[in-house]
C-alpha positions as a Markdown table, in Angstrom:
| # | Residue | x | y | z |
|---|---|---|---|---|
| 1 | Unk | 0.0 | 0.0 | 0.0 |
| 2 | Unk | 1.6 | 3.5 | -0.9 |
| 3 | Unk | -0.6 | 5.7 | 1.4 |
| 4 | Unk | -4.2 | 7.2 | 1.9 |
| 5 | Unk | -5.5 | 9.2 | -0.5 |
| 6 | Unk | -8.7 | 11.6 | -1.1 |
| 7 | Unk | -11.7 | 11.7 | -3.5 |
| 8 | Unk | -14.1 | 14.3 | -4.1 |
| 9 | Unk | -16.7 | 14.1 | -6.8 |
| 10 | Unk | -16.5 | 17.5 | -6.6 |
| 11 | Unk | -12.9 | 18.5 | -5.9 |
| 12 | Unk | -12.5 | 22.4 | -4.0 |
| 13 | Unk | -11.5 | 25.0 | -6.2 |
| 14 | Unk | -7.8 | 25.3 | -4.1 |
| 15 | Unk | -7.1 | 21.7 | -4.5 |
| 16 | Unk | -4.8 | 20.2 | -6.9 |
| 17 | Unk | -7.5 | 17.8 | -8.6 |
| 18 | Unk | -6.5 | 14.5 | -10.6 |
| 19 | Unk | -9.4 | 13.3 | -13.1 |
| 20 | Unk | -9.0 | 9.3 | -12.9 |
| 21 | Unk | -10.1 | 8.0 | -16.3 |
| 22 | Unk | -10.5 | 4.8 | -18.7 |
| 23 | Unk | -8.9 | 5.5 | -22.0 |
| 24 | Unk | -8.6 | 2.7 | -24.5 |
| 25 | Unk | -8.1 | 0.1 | -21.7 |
| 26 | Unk | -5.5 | 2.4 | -20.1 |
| 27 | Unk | -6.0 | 4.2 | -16.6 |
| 28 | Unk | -4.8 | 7.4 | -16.7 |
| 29 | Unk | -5.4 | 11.0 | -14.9 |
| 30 | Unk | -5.4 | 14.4 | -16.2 |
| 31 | Unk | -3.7 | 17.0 | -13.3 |
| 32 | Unk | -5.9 | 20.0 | -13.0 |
| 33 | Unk | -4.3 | 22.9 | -11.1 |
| 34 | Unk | -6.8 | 26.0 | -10.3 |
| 35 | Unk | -5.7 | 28.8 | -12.2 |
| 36 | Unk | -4.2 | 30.7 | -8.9 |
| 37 | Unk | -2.1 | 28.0 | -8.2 |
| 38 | Unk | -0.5 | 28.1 | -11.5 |
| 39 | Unk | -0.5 | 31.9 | -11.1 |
| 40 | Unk | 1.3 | 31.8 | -8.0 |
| 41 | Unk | 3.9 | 28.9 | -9.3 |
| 42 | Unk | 4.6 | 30.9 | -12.7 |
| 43 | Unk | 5.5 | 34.0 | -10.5 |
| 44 | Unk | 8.3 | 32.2 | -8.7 |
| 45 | Unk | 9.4 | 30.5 | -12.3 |
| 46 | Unk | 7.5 | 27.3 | -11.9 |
| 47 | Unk | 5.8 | 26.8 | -15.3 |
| 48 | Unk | 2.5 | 24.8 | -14.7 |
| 49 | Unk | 0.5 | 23.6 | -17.5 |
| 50 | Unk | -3.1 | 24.7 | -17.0 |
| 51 | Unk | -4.3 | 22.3 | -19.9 |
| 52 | Unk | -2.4 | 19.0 | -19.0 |
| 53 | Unk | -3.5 | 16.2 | -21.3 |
| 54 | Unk | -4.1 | 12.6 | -20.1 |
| 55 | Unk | -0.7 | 11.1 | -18.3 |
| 56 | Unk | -0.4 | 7.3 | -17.2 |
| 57 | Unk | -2.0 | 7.3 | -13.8 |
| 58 | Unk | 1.6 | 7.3 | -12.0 |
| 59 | Unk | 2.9 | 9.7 | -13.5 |
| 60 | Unk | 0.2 | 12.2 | -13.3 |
| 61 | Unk | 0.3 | 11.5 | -9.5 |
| 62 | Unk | 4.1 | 12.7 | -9.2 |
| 63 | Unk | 3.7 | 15.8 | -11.0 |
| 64 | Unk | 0.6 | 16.5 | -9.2 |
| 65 | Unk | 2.6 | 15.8 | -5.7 |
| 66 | Unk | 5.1 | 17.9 | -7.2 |
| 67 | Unk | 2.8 | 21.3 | -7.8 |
| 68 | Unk | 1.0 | 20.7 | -5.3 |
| 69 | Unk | 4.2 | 20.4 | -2.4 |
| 70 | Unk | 5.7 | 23.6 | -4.3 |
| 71 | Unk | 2.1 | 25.3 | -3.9 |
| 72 | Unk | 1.6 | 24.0 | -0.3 |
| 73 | Unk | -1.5 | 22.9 | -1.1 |
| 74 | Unk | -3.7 | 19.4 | -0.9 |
| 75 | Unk | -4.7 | 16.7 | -3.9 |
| 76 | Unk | -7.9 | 15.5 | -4.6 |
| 77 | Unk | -8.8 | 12.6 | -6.7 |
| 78 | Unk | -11.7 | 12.9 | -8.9 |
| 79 | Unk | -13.2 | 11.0 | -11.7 |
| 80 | Unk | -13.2 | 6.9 | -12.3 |
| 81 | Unk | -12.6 | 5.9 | -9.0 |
| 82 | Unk | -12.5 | 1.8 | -10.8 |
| 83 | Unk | -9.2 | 3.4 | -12.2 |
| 84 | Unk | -7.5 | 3.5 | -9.0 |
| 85 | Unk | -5.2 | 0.2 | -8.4 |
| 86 | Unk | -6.9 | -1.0 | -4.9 |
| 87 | Unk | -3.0 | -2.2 | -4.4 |
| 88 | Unk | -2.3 | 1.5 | -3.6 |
| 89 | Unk | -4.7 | 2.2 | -1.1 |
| 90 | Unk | -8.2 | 3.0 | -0.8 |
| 91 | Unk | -9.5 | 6.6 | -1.3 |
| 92 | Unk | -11.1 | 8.2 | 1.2 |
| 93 | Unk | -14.5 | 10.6 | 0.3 |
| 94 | Unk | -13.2 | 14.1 | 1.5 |
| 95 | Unk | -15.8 | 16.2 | 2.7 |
| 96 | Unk | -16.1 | 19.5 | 0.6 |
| 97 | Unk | -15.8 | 21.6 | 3.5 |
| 98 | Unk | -12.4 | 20.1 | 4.4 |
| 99 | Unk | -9.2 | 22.1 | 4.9 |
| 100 | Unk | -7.0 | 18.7 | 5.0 |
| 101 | Unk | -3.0 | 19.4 | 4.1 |
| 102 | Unk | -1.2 | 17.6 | 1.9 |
| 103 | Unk | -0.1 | 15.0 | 5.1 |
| 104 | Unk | -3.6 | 13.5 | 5.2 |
């Protein structure tokens, strides 16, 4: 198991969210930073695509650790939740009102 992890059909707009989808038999994830986030990152010279494409589900989970450890901020998984590898973890339904950190 690599850790605990949070869902949200609806992730919060300060979140670093990561869409889980099916793609041609693949599981993948699209990393979807709110537009502040990537505001604030650009303005200390880390360039954050706003308009990621689709990423094999691993990857897209490091570079979403990444921006969102640079942007002190929290992830929340969204999406396909049959994409996540039960190996992993489980993912936990995060209440919308949560102010969780990132060591949840």
């Amino acid at each position: 198991m690599i850790g605990r992890f949070w869902y949200a059909e609806i992730p919060r707009d300060d979140h670093i969210a990561i869409r889980l989808v099916w793609r041609d038999g693949l599981a993948l994830a699209k990393v979807e930073p709110p537009t502040g986030i990537a505001d604030t990152l650009g303005d200390i010279g880390v360039m954050v695509r706003r308009e990621d494409e689709f990423l094999d589900l691993p990857i897209a989970i490091g570079y979403a650790v990444l921006i969102a450890g640079l942007a002190d901020t929290s992830l929340t998984f969204t999406g396909d939740v049959t994409v996540w590898p039960p190996k992993w973890g489980i993912l936990l339904e995060r209440p919308r009102s949560s102010v969780a950190s990132l060591s949840d």
